[in-house]
LUMSEBA-40762 format. One line per field, with one value per residue: residue number from 1; y, x, z of N, C-alpha, C, O in turn. Coordinates in steps of 0.02 Angstrom, whole numbers. Each point is the difference from the previous one (the first is absolute). Example, Ala and Ser with C-alpha at 12.3 -4.5 7.8 and 13.67 -1.06 7.14 Angstrom:
2
tipa: c(1	2)
n_c2: c(-284	54)
n_c1: c(660	-70)
n_c3: c(390	-69)
ca_c2: c(59	59)
ca_c1: c(-45	42)
ca_c3: c(0	3)
c_c2: c(60	55)
c_c1: c(45	-39)
c_c3: c(0	37)
o_c2: c(-1	55)
o_c1: c(52	25)
o_c3: c(33	8)
This chain:
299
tipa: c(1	2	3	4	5	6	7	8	9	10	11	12	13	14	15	16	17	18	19	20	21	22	23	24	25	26	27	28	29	30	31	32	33	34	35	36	37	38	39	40	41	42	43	44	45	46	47	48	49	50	51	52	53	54	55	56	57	58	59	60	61	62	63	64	65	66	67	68	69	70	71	72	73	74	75	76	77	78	79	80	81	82	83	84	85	86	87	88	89	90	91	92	93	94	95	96	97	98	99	100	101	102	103	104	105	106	107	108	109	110	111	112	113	114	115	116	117	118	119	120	121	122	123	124	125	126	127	128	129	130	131	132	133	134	135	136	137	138	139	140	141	142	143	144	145	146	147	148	149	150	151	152	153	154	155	156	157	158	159	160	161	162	163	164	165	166	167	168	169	170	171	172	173	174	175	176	177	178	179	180	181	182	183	184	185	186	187	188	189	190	191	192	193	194	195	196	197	198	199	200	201	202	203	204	205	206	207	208	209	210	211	212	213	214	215	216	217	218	219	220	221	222	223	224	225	226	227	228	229	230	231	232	233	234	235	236	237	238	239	240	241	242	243	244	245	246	247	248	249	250	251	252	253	254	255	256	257	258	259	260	261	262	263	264	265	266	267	268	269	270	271	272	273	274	275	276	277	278	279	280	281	282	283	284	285	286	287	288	289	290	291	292	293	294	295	296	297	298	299)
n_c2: c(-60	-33	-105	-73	-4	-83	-90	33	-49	-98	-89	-35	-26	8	-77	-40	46	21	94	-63	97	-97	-82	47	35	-90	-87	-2	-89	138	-11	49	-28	-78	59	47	22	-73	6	-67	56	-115	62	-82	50	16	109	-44	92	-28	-22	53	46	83	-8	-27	62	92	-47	21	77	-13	65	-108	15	100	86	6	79	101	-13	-54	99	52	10	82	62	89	42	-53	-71	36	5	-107	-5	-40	-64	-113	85	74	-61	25	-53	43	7	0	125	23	98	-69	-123	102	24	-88	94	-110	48	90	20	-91	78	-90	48	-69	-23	80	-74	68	-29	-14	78	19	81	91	59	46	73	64	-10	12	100	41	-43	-79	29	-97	76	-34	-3	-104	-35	-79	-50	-7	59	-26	41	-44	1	95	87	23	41	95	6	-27	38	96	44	11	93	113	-15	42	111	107	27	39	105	58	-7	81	93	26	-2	115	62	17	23	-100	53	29	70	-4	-49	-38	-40	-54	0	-77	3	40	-82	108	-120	30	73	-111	86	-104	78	-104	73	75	-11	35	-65	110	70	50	50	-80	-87	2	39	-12	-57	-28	41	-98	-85	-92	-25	-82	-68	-34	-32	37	30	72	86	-9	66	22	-85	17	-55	-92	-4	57	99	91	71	70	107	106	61	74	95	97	-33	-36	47	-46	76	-56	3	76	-83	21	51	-4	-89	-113	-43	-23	-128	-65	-4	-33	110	17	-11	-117	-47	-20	-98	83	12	4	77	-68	168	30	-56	-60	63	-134	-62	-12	88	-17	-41	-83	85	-2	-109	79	-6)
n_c1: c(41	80	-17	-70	-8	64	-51	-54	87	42	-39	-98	128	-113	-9	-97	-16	-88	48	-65	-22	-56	78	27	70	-17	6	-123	10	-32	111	100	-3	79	87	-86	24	108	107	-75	95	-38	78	49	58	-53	-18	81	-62	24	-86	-36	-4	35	120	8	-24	98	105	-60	68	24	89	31	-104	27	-49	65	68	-36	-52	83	48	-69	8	90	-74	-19	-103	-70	-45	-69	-84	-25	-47	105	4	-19	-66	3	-92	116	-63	19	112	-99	-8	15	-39	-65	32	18	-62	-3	45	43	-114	83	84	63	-85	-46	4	-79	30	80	75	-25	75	-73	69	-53	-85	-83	85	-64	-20	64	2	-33	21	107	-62	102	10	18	-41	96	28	12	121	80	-103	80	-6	-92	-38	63	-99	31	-39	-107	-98	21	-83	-101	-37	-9	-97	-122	-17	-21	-124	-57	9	-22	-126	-54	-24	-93	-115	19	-10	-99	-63	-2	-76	-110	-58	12	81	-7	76	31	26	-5	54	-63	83	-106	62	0	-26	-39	7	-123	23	-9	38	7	66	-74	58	103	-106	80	-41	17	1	-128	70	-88	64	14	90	96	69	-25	89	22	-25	-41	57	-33	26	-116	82	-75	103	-33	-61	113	-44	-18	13	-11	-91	42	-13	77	-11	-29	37	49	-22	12	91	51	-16	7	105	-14	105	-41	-67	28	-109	13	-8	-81	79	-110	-36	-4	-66	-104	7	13	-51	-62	-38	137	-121	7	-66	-104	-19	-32	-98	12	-52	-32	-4	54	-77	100	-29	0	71	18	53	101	-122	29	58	116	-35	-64	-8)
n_c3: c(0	44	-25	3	136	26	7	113	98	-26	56	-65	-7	-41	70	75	-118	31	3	-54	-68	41	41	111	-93	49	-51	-55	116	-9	-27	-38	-115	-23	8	-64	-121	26	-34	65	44	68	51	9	-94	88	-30	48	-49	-90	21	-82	108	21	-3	91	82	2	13	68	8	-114	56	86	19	14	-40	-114	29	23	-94	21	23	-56	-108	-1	-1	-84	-47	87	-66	-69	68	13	-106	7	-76	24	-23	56	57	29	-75	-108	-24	-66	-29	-137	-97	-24	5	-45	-70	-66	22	60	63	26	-102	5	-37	52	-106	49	-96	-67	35	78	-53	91	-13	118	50	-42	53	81	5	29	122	102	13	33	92	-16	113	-48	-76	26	-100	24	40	-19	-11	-54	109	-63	88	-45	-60	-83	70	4	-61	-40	85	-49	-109	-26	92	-32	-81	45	28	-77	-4	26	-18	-97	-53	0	-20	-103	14	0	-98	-53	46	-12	-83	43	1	-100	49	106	-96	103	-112	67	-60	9	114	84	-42	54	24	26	-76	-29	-55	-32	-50	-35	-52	16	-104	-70	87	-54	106	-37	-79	22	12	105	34	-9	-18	102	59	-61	-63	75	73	-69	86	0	-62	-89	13	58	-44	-19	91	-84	-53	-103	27	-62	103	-1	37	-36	-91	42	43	-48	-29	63	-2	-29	66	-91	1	-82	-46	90	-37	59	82	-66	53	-57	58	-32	-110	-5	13	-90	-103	72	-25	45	31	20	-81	41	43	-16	-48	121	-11	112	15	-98	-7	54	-77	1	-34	101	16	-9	50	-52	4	-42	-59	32	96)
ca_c2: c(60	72	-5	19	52	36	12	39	81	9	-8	-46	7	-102	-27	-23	13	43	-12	45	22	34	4	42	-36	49	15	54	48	32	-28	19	-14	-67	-5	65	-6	-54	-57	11	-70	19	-59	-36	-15	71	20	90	28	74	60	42	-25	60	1	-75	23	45	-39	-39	50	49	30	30	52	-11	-8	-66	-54	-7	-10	-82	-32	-9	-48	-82	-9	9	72	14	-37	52	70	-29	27	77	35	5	-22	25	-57	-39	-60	-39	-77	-42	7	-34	48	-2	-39	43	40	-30	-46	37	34	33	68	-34	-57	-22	-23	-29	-2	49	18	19	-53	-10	-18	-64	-53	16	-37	-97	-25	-12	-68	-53	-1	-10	-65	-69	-54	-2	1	51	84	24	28	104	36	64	-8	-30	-60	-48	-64	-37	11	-36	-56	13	11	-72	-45	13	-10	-67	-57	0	-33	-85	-32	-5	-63	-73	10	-23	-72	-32	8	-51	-72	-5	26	-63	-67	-13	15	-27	51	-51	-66	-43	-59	-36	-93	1	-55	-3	35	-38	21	-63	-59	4	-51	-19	-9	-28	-32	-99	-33	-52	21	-30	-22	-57	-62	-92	-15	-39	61	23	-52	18	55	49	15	79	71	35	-28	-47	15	-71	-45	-16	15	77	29	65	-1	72	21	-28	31	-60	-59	-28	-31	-64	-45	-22	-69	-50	-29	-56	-63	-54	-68	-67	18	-24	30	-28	16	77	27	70	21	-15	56	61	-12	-24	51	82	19	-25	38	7	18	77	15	20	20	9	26	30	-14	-6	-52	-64	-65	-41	-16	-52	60	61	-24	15	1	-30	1	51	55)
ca_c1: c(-41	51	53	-48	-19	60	-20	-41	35	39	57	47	-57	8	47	-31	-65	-32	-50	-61	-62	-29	33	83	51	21	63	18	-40	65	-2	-40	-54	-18	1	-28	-87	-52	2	17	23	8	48	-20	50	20	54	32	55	63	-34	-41	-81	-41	4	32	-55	-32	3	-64	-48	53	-43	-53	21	17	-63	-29	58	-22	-70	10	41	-59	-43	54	23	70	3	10	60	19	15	67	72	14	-11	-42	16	86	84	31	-6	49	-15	-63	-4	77	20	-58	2	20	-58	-52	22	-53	33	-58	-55	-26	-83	-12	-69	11	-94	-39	0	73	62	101	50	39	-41	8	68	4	-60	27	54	-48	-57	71	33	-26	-25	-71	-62	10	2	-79	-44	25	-20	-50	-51	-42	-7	-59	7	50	59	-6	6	54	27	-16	26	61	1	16	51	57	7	19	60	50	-15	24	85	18	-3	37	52	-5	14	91	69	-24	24	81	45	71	24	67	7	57	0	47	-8	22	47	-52	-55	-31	-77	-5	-51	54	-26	36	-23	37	-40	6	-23	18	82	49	69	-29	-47	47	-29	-52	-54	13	-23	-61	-35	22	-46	-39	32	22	68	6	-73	-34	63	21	42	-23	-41	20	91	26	-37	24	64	42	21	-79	-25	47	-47	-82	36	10	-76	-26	16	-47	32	-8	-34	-60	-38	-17	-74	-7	-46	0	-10	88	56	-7	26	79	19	-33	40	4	3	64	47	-40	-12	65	-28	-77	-16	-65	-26	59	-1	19	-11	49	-26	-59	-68	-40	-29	-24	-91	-31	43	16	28)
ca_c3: c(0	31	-45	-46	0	-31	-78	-36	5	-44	43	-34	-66	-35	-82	-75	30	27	53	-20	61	-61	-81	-3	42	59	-21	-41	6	48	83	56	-6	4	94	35	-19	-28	57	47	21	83	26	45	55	30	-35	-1	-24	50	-13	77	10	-55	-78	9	-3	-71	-33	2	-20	-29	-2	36	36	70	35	0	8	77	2	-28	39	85	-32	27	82	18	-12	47	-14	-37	44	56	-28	-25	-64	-2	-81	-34	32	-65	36	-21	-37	54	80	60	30	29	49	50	24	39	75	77	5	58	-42	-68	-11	-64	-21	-15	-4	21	58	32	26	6	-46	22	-12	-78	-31	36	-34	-85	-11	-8	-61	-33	6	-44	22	-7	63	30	-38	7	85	12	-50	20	10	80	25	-55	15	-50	49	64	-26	-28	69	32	-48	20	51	-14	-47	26	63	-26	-34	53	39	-56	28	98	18	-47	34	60	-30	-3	59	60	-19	-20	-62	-15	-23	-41	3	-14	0	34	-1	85	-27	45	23	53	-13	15	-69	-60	-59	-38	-65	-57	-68	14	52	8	8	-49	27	61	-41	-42	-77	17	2	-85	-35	35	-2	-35	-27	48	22	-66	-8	-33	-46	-7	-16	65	-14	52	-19	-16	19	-36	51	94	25	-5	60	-10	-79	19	53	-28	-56	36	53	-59	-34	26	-20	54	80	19	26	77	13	32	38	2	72	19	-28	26	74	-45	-34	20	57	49	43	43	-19	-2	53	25	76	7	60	16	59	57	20	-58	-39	-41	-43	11	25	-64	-36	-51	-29	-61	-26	-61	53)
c_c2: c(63	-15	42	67	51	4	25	62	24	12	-63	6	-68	-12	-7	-12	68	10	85	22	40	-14	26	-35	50	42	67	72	12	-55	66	30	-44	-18	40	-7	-54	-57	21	-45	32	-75	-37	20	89	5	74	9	50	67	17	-58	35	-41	-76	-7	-2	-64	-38	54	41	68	49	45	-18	-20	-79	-38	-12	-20	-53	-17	15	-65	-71	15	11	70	5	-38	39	41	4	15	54	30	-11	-32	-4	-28	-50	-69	-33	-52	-59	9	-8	61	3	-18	32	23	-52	-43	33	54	16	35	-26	-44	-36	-34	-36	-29	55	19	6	-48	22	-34	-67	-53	-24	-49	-66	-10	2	-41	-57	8	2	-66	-17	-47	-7	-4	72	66	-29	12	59	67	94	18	-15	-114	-50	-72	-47	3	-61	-97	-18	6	-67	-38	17	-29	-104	-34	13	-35	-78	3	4	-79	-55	11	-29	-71	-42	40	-42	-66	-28	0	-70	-72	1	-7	-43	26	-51	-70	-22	-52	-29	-78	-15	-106	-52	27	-52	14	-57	-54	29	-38	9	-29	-14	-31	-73	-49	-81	7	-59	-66	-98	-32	-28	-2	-46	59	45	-68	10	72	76	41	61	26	34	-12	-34	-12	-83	-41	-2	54	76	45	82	-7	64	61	-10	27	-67	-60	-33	-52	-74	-58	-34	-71	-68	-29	-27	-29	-47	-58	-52	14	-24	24	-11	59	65	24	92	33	12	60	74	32	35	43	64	32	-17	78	32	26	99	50	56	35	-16	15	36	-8	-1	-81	-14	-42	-11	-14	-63	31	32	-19	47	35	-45	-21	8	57	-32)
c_c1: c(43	34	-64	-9	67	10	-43	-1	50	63	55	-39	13	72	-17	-79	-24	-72	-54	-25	-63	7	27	40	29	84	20	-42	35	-29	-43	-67	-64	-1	-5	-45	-38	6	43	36	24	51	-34	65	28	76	5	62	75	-37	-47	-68	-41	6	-19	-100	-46	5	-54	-38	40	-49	-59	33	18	-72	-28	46	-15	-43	25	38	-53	-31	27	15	85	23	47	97	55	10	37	68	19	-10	-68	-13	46	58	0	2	60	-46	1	-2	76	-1	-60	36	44	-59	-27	62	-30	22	-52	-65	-20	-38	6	-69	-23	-113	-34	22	81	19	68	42	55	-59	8	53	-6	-74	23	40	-59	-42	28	16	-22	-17	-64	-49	16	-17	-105	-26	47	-21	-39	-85	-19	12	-59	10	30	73	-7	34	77	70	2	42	78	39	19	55	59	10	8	84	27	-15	64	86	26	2	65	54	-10	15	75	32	-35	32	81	19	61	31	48	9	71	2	54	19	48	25	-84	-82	-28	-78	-10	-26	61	-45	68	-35	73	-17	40	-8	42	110	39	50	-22	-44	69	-15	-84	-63	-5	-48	-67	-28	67	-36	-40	53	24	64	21	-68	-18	31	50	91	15	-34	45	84	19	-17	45	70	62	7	-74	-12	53	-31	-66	13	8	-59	-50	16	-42	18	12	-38	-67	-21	-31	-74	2	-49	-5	-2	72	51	-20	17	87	7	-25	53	-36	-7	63	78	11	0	65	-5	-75	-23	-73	-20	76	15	33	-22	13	-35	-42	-46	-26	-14	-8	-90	-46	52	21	44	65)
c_c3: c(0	-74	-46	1	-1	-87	-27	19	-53	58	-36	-80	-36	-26	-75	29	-4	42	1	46	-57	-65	-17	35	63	-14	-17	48	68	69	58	0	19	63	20	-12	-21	66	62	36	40	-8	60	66	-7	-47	34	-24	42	9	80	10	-53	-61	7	-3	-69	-60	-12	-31	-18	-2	36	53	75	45	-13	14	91	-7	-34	68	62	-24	9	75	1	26	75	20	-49	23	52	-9	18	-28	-25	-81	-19	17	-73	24	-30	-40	33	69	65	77	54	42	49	16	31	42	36	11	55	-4	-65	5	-66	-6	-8	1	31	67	22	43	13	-47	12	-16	-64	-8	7	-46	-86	-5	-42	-66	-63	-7	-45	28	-6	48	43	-14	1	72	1	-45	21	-9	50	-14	-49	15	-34	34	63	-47	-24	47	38	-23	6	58	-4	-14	27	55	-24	-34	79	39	-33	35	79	-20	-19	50	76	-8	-5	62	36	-45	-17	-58	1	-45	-45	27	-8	17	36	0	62	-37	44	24	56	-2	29	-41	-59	-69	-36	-73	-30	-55	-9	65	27	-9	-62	12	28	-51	-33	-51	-20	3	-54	-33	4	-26	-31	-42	38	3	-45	-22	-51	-86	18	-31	51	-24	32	-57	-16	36	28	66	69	-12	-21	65	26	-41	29	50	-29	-54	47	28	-78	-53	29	-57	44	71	-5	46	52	13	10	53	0	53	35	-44	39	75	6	-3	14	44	52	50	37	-32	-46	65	40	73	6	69	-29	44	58	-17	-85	-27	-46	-67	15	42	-72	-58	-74	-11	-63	-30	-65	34	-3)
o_c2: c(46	52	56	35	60	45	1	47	61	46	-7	11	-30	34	12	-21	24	-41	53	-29	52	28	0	-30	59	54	29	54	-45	-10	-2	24	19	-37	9	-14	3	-21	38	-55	56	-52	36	-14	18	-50	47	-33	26	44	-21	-39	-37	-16	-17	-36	-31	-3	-32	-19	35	-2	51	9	-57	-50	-32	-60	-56	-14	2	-58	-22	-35	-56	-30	-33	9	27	24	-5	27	52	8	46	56	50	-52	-42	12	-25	-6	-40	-19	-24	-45	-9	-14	44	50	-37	-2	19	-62	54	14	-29	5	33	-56	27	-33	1	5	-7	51	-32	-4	13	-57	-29	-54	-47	-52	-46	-59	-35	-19	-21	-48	-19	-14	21	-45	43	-34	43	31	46	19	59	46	22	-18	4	-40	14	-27	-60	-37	-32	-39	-58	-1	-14	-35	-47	-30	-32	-49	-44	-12	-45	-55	-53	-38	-33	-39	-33	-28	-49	-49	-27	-30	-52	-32	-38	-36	49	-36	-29	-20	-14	-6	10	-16	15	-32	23	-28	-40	52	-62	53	-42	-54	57	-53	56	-45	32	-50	-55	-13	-40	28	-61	-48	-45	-35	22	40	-13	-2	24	14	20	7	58	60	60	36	54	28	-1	13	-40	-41	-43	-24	33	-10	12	43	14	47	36	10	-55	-61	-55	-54	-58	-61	-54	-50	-56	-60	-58	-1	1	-41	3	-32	17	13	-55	51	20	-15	34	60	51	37	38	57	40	32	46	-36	-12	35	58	27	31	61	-37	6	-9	-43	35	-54	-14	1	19	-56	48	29	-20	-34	17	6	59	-32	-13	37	-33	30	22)
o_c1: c(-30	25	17	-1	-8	29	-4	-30	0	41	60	-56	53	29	29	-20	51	-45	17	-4	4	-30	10	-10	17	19	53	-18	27	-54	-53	-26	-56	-43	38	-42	-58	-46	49	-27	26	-19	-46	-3	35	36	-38	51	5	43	6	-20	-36	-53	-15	-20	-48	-52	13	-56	15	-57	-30	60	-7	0	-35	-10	13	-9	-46	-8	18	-19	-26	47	38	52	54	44	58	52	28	45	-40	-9	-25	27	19	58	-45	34	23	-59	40	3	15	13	15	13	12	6	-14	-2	-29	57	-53	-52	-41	16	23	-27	30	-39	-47	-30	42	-36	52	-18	37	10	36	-16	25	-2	-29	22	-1	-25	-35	38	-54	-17	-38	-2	-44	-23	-38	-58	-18	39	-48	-30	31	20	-58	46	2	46	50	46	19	59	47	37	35	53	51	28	42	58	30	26	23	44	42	35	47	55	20	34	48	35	26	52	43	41	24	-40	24	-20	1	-9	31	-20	56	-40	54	-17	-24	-9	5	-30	45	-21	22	-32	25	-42	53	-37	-25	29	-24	41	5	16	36	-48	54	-37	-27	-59	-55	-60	-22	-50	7	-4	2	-4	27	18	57	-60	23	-39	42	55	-47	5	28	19	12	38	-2	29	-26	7	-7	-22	-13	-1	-27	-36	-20	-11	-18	-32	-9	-40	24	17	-39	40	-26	-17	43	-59	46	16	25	42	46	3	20	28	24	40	-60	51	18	50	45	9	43	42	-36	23	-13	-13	-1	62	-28	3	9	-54	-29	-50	-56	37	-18	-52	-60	49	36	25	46)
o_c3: c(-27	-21	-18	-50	-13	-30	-61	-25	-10	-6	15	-21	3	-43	-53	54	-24	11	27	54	-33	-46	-61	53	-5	22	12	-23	33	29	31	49	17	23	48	43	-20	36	-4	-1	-3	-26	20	59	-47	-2	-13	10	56	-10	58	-43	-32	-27	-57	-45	-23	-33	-51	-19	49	-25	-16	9	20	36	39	-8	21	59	-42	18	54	46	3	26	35	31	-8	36	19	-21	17	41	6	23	-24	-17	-40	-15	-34	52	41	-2	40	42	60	59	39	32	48	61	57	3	-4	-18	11	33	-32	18	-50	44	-53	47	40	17	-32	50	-32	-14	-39	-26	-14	-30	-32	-15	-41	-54	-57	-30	-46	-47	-21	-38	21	51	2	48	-13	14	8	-11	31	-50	53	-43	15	31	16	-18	19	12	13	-20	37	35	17	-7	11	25	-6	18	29	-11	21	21	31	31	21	0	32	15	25	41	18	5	22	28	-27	-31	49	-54	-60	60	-52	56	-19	34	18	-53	-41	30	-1	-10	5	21	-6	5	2	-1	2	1	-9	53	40	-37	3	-36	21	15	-19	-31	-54	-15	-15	1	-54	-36	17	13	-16	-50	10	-52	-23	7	40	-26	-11	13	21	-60	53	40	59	9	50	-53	-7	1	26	20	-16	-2	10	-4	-13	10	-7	-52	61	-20	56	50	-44	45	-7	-30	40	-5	25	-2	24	25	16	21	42	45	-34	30	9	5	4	25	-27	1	23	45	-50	38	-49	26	60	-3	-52	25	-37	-7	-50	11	-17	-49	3	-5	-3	8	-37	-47	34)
């Protein structure tokens, strides 16, 4: 909308295109014509120039006289705010008001205006913080005027939402300082641990050093030692002094075969607790590897 209506002030002119009033092209017709006697445009956002209250005034109306330049500023509730000055019309405000902001500090003898009525200039100051703000919601309860109910409402809602972020904040800073943290971790490998229950995990379930050849013969095959020709299984895999032991244990040239018991190989050949065992105490009190039953023997 401001881009359109700057193009039909002749504040920008088309690249390409033109643009008619009447079936004249605006182009060929005096600007200050056109924004005196045909169209009118009010900015949404206050512009002052380097010049006086008087001339900064008169711009909205090139032309008019002094009597109508006091009679637009009683009509905006400024005439009395204007007169506070020293000077009065005639104070030079600067560009965009730079020179104004020595006149409105506090002062003993300086009133400022503000919806028709006289305010102290410290008040006035603290109340343009707020209505100046970008925080949202705010610039609609610090507003000048009387008291409405788009202010009360606008005040609640404000009030609210700020009591729910500080609530949300306390809780999330209370949560942190009452529950324990762990900032940093260091890993320690101890030669010993004492506890009163031990699980020992071993995937060989069966001691290398405690099967015969009788047991290879039987159950090479299950442990994977051996294929379904009674031959070693992946060589290439065993260590040398291993692959040596494993050759020896299944030659089964000239070997005859004797009764197997799976109960007995697993008796044989499983570890031996005791020989695991390096300490045990529970309760103050010693105990051996024939106190310290296994939970399962898979453990």
């Amino acid at each position: 909308k401001s881009t359109v209506a700057a193009l039909l002030e002749r504040f920008y002119e088309p690249t390409r295109g033109s643009i008619t009033l009447d079936g004249c092209d605006i182009s060929s017709l005096d600007p200050s014509w056109l924004r005196g006697q045909v169209i009118g445009f009010i900015s949404q956002e206050p512009v002052l120039f380097g010049t006086t209250i008087m001339e900064n005034i008169r711009f909205g109306k090139p032309g008019a006289s002094d009597a109508e330049v006091y009679a637009a500023a009683q009509l905006a509730n400024a005439d009395g705010f204007i007169r506070s000055f020293p000077e009065g019309y005639s104070t030079v405000v600067g560009e965009r008001g730079s020179v104004l902001e020595r006149w409105t500090q506090p002062g003993p003898a300086l009133s400022c205006w503000a919806g028709g009525k006289p305010l102290p200039c410290l008040g006035a100051g603290l109340l343009g913080v707020p209505v100046a703000s970008s925080l949202h919601g705010i610039s609609h309860i610090f507003a000048y005027g009387s008291v409405s109910l788009r202010r009360v409402l606008w005040s609640v809602f404000f009030l609210g939402s700020l009591g729910l972020l500080l609530l949300v904040c306390a809780e999330r800073v209370a949560y942190f300082l009452t529950y324990p943290h762990v900032t940093k971790l260091d890993e320690v490998a101890v030669p010993n641990l004492t506890f009163p229950a031990i699980t020992i995990c071993n995937l060989n379930e069966f001691r290398f050093s405690k099967i015969t050849r009788n047991d290879m013969y039987h159950v090479g095959e299950l442990l994977a030692l051996l294929n379904d020709r009674y031959e070693i299984s992946n060589p290439q895999l065993a260590e040398p002094d291993v692959l040596a032991a494993l050759r020896d244990k299944a030659n089964f040239k000239n070997f005859k075969a004797k009764p197997f018991s799976m109960a007995e190989f697993y008796n044989r050949t499983g570890h031996d607790l005791a020989d695991m065992l390096l300490q045990c105490s529970f309760r103050g009190a010693n105990c051996t590897a024939p106190g310290a039953q296994p939970a399962s023997r898979d453990a």
